[in-house]
Each structure stands twice: as structure tokens, then as C-alpha cells.
C-alpha positions as CSV (number, residue, x, y, z in Angstrom):
1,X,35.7,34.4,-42.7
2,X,32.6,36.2,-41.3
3,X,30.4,33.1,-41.8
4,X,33.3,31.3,-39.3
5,X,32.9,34.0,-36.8
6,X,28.7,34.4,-36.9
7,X,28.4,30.2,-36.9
8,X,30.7,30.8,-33.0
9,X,27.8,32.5,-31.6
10,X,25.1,30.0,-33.0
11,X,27.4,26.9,-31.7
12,X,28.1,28.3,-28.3
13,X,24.0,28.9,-28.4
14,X,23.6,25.8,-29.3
15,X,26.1,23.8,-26.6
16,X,24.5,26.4,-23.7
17,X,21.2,25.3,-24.6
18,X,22.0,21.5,-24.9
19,X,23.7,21.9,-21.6
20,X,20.7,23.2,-20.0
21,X,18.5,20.8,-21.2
22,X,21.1,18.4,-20.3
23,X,20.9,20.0,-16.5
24,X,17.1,19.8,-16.4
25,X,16.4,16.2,-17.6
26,X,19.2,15.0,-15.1
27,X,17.5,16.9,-12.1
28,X,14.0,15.6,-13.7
29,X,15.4,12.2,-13.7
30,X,17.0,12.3,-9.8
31,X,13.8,13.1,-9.1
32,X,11.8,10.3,-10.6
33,X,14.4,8.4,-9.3
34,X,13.3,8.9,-5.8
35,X,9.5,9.1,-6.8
36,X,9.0,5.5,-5.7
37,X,9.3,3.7,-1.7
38,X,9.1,0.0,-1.1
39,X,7.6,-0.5,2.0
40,X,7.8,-3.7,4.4
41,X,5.3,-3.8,7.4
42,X,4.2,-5.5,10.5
43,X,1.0,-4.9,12.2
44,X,-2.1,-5.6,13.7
45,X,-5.7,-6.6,12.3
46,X,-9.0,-7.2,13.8
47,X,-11.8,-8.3,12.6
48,X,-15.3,-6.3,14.0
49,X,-16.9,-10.1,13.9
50,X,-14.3,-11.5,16.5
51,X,-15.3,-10.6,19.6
52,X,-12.5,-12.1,21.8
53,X,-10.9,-8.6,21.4
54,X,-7.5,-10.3,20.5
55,X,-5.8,-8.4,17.6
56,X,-3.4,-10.6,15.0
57,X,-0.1,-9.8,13.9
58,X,-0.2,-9.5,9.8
59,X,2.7,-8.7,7.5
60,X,2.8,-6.6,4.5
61,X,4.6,-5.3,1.5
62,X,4.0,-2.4,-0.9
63,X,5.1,0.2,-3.3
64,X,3.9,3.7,-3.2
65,X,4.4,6.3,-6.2
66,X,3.7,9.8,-6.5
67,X,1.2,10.3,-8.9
68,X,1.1,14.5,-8.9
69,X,2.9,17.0,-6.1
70,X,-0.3,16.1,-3.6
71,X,-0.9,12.6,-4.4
72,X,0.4,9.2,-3.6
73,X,-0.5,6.0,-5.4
74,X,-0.3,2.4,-3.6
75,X,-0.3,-0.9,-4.3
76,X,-0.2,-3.5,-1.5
77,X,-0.1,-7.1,-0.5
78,X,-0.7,-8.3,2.7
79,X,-0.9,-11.9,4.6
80,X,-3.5,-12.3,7.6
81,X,-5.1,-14.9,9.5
82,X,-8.0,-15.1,12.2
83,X,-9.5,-17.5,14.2
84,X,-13.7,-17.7,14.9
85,X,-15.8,-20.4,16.5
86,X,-13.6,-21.7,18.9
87,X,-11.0,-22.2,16.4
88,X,-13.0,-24.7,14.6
89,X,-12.8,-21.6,11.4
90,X,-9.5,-20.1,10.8
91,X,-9.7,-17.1,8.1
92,X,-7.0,-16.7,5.7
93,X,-6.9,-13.7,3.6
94,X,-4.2,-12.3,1.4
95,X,-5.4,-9.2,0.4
96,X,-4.3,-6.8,-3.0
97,X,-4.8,-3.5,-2.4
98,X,-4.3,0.3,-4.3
99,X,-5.0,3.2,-2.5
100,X,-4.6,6.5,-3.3
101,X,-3.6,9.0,-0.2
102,X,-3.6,12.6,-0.5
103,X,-0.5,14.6,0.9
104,X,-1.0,17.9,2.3
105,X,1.7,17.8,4.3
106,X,4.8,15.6,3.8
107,X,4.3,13.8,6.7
108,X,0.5,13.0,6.5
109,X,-1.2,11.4,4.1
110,X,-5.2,10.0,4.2
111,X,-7.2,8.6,1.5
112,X,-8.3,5.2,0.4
113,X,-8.8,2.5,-2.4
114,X,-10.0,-0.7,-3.3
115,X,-8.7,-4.2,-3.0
116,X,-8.9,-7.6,-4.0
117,X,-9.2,-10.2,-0.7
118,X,-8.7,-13.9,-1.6
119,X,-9.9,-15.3,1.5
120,X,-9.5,-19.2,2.5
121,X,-11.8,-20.7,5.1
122,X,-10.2,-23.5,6.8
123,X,-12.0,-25.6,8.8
124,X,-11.0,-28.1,11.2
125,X,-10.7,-31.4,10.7
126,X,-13.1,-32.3,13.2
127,X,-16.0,-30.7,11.6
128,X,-15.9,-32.7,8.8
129,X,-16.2,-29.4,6.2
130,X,-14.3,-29.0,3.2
131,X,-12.1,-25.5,2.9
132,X,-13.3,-23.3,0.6
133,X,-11.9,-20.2,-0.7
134,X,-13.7,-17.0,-2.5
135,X,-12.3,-13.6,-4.1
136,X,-14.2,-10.7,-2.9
137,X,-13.7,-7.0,-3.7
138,X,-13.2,-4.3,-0.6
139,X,-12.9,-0.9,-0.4
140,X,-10.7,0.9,2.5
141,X,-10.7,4.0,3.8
142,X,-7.5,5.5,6.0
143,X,-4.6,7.2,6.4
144,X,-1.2,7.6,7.8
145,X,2.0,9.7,9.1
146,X,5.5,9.3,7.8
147,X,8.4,10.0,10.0
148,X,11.6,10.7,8.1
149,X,14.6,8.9,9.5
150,X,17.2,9.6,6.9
151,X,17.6,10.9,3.1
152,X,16.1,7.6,1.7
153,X,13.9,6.4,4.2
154,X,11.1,7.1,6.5
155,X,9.4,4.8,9.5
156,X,5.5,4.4,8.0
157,X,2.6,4.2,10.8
158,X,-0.4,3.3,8.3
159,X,-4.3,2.9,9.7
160,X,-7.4,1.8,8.1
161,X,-10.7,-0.3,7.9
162,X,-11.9,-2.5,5.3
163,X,-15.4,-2.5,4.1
164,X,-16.2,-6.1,2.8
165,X,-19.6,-8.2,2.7
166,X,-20.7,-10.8,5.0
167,X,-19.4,-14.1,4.4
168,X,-21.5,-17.3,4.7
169,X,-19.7,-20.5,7.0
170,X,-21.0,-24.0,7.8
171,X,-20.4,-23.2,10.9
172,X,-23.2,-21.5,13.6
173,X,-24.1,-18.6,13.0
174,X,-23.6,-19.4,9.5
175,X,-22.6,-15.7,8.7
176,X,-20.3,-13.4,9.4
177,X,-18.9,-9.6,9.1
178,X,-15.3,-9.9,7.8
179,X,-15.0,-6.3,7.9
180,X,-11.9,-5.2,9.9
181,X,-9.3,-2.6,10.9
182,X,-5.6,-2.8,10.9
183,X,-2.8,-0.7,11.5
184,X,0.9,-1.2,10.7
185,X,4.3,0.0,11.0
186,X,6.6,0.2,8.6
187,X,10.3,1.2,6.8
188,X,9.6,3.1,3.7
189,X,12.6,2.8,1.2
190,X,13.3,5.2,-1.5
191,X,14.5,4.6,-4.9
């Protein structure tokens, strides 16, 4: 009978410990459950070469992560198109970015990354050139303020300028600086 009465304190232990380590992965877990944001965007990009001083609209999508209690990872896709020598050149360029952005405050973040820019130049008919299309690597460097606007999400105002190399055309002056700046707003969604 004693061995029944000394095995109730061991199996209370036991359930009070499982139940804390019960408690702690479920609080870990709803909080790696919100460790990720989708984030849809609109914005504006310019290119430093164009000189008509007319910025284009672009559209992008990513997903940012946290990677330790002060920093964010990111990876991004983007669609943007510009227009050069009287619009005999359009530039395509769908760029895949990650970035990692330092947090020192929840609603600031600055940092950048590298990216991979598959860019299609299209040339008008009338010149008589084929299109051609390259893959480059860039590097950005930026940052960006987040404005909570509920529990789960949070608007996303995101700047930055991309570093890439010249680019050769057919067209006069036969190179060109694609570097450019963009900024963006967007809806962050946690999950």
C-alpha cells in the first residue's frame, strides 16, 4: 500500500510537468504561427537612367519571417516595366528578391539584400531588333515603417534602391544605368 501512495506524488509530478510542457509548446507554437506576413504591394519605381522624371506603377508580393527577436527575413517578387528612347525600348523586369531588415523598433525596420532581375528588352517593331532578355544579380539597400491596423495585419510603406550594372541596347546610347529606386505600399498579413 505504501508503494500506491509514494507512485500518487510521482504521477501528479509527472501530469504537472506534462502539462507545462504542454502549455509552453502551445504558446511556442501560436507564436510561430504568427512569425510569418504575406504581403501584397503597389508602388512606384524609377529608373536613375530615365530622365523624363515619370515614375511607374509596379506590383509586388512577398513573405517576410522573423529570423531572431531583431531580424526579419524577406523574399520578394515584383513585376515592373519602363519605357526609354522614345518608347522605341520598353524594359521588363521581374525581379526576386531576399532582404534581411533589422527591427529595432516594431514599427521600423532597415536593411537590405540581394536579388535576382530577369529583365526583357523589348524593342519596337519598327527598329527592326530582336527582344532579348538577360538575368543579372542586384543588391538593395532600404528600409521601411509598419503601421499596425489590427491583430493580424499592418499597412507596409517599403523604400529602396537597386544597385545593378549597365545594360548594353541596340539602341543610341547603346548603354544604360538600370539602377533604380522604388517605394511601395502595402497590407501585411499574418499567419
Amino acid at each position: 500500500m505504501d508503494n500506491k501512495h509514494n507512485q500518487l506524488p510521482k504521477l501528479l509530478d509527472r501530469a504537472l510537468i506534462a502539462t507545462l510542457i504542454f502549455l509552453v509548446l502551445l504558446l511556442m507554437g501560436i507564436q510561430v504561427a504568427r512569425a510569418g506576413e504575406i504581403i501584397p504591394s503597389i508602388g512606384l519605381s524609377h529608373s536613375t537612367a530615365n530622365h523624363d522624371g515619370e515614375a511607374k506603377v509596379f506590383g509586388g508580393l512577398a513573405f517576410r519571417g522573423n529570423l531572431a527577436p531583431l531580424i526579419k527575413t524577406e523574399v520578394g517578387l515584383a513585376y515592373r516595366s519602363e519605357s526609354f528612347a522614345n518608347n522605341d525600348l520598353t524594359v521588363r523586369m521581374w525581379p526576386l528578391t531576399a532582404s534581411l531588415w533589422l527591427t529595432p523598433m516594431p514599427t521600423l525596420y532597415a536593411g537590405g539584400g540581394v536579388g535576382w532581375y530577369n529583365t526583357t528588352l523589348d524593342y519596337a517593331k519598327s527598329t527592326g531588333f530582336e527582344d532579348k532578355t538577360t538575368q543579372e544579380f542586384g543588391v538593395h539597400l532600404g528600409g521601411g515603417l509598419r503601421v499596425p491596423i489590427g491583430p493580424v495585419a499592418a499597412l507596409d510603406l517599403n523604400g529602396r534602391y537597386v544597385f545593378l550594372d549597365q545594360q548594353a541596347s541596340e539602341l543610341p546610347p547603346n548603354h544604360f544605368n538600370p539602377d533604380f529606386w522604388s517605394t511601395s505600399l502595402g497590407v501585411a498579413f499574418k499567419f
